[in-house]
C-alpha positions as CSV (number, residue, x, y, z in Angstrom):
1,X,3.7,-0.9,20.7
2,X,1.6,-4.2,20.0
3,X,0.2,-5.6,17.0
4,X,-3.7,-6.8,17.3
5,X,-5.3,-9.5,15.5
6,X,-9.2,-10.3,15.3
7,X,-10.4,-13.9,14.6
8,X,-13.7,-15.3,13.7
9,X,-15.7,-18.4,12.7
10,X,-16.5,-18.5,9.7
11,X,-19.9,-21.1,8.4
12,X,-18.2,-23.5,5.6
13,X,-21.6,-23.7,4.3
14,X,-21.4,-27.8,4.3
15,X,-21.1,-28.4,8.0
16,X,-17.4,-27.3,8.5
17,X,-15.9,-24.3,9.8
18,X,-12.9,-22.2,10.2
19,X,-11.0,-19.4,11.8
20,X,-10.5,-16.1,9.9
21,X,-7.9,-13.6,11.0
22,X,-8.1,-9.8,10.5
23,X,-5.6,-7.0,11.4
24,X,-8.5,-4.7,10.1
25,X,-11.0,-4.1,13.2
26,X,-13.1,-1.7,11.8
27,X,-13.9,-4.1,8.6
28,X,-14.8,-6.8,10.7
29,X,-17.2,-4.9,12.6
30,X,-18.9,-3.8,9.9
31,X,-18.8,-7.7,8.6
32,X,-20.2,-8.9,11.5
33,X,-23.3,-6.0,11.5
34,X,-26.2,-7.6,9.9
35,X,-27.4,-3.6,9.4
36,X,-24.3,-2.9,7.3
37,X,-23.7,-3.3,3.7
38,X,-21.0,-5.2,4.0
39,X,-22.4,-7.9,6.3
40,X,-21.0,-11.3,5.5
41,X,-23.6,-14.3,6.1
42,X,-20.8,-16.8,7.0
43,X,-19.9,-14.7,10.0
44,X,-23.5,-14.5,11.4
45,X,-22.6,-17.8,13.8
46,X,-20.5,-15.6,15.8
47,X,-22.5,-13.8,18.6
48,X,-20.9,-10.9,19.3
49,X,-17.1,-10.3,19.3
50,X,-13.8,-11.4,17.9
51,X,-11.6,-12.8,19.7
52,X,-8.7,-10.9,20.5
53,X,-4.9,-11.4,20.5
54,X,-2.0,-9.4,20.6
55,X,1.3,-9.7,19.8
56,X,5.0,-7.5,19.8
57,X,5.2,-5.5,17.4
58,X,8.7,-7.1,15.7
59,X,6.9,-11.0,16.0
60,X,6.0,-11.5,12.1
61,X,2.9,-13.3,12.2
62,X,3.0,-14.3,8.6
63,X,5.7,-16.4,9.7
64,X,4.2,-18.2,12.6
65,X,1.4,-19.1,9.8
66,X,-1.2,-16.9,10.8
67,X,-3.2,-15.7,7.3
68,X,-5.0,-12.7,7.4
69,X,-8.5,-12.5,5.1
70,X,-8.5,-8.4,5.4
71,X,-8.0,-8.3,1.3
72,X,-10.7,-10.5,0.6
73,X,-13.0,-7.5,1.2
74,X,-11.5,-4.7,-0.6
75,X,-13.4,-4.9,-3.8
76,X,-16.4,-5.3,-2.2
């Protein structure tokens, strides 16, 4: 098995930008989906899909100083 990771620009609001990482695919889809509820604006500058990278499953990623913005969206 592999683990999968999602990243994403994400619109600083002042000119600057970043890269989000999510372990959540189906979240993100609906974040980037201007039709769904739980669109996110900031994410609107990336047409189409996430990039995609995968890893081995025993490789902590929290480690290698990946953070993941998946909880960000829970209460929401």
């Amino acid at each position: 098995m592999a683990q999968t990771i999602y990243g994403v620009t994400s619109d600083g609001g002042d000119g600057s930008s970043s890269i989000h990482w999510f372990k959540n695919l189906e979240l993100l889809d609906r974040l980037l989906d201007p039709s769904d509820d739980k669109w996110c604006e900031a994410y609107n500058m990336n047409e189409g899909y996430a990039e995609v990278l995968t890893f081995p499953d025993d490789l902590d990623l929290e480690a290698c100083g990946f953070s993941f913005n998946d909880n960000d969206f829970d209460d929401e």
